[in-house]
C-alpha positions in Angstrom: -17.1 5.1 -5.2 -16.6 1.3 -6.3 -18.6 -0.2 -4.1 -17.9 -3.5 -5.7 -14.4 -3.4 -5.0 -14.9 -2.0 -1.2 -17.1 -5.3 -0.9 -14.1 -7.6 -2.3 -11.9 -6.0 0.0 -14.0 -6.7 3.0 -14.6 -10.0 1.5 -11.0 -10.8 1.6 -10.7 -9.1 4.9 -13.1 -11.8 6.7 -10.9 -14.5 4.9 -7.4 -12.7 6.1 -8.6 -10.2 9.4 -4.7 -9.7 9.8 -3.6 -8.5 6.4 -2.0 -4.9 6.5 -2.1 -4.3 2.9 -6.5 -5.3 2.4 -7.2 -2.7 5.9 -5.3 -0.5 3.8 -6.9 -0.6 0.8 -10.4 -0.4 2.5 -9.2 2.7 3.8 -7.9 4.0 0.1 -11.5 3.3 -0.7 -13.1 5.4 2.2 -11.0 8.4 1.0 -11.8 8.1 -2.3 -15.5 8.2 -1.9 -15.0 11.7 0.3 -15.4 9.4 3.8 -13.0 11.0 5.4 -14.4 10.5 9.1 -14.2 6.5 8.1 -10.7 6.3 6.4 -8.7 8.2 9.9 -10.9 5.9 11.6 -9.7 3.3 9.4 -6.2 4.0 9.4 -6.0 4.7 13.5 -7.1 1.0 14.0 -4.3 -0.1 11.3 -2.0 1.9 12.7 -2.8 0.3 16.3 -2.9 -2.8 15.0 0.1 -2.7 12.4 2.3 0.0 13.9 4.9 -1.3 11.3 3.1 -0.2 8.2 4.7 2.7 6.9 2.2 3.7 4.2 -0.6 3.9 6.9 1.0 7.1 8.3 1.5 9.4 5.0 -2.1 8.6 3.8 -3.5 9.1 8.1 -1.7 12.4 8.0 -2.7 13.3 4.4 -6.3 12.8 6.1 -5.7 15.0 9.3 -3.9 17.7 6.8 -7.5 17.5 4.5 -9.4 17.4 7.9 -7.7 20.8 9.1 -6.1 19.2 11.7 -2.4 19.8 11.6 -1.6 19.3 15.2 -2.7 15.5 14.5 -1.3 15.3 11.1 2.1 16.7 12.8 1.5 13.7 15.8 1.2 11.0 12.8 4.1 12.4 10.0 6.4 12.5 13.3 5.4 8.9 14.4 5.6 7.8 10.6 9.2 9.3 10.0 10.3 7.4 13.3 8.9 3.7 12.0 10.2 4.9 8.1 13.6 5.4 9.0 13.4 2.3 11.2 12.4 0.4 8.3 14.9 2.0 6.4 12.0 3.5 4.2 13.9 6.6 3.6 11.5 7.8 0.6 8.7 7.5 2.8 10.0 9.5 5.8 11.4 12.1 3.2 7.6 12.4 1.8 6.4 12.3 5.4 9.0 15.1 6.3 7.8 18.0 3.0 4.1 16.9 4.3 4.8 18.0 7.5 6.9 21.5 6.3 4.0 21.9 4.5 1.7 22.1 7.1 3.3 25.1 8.7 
């Protein structure tokens, strides 16, 4: 874990509460150190609070998937596709698609 650059992101966080892309990036960090409990935490609050984000969804669901949870990682890939293709992020709901074929 870089717990310097976890600290510089929650620096900048207290500077910019609203930013998208710093929440997400604290969240990269939780799942990188094996915090998985932290990061769907993490990632559920972004999504709540940024239900635009696309990238919030594939990592959430990667997270359920790890956390032998498919019926949640199927609730977030299906939610993510929705907001993708609204945002005409068609790589991202294509990703978000084989993740979820995967699961089954």
């Amino acid at each position: 874990m870089d717990t310097d650059r976890k600290k510089q992101l929650q620096a900048l966080l207290a500077d910019f509460p609203g930013d998208p892309f710093i929440r997400y990036g604290i969240a990269m960090e939780e799942t990188s150190e094996g915090n998985l409990a932290d990061a769907s935490i993490s990632f559920e609050r972004l999504i709540a609070d940024h239900a635009d984000y696309v990238p919030a969804y594939l990592q959430a669901g990667q997270i359920a998937a790890r956390m032998e949870n498919p019926s949640l990682a199927r609730k977030i890939y299906s939610q993510g596709i929705l907001v993708a293709k609204k945002a005409r992020d068609f790589k991202a709901s294509g990703e978000m698609e084989q993740f979820m074929d995967a699961l089954d």
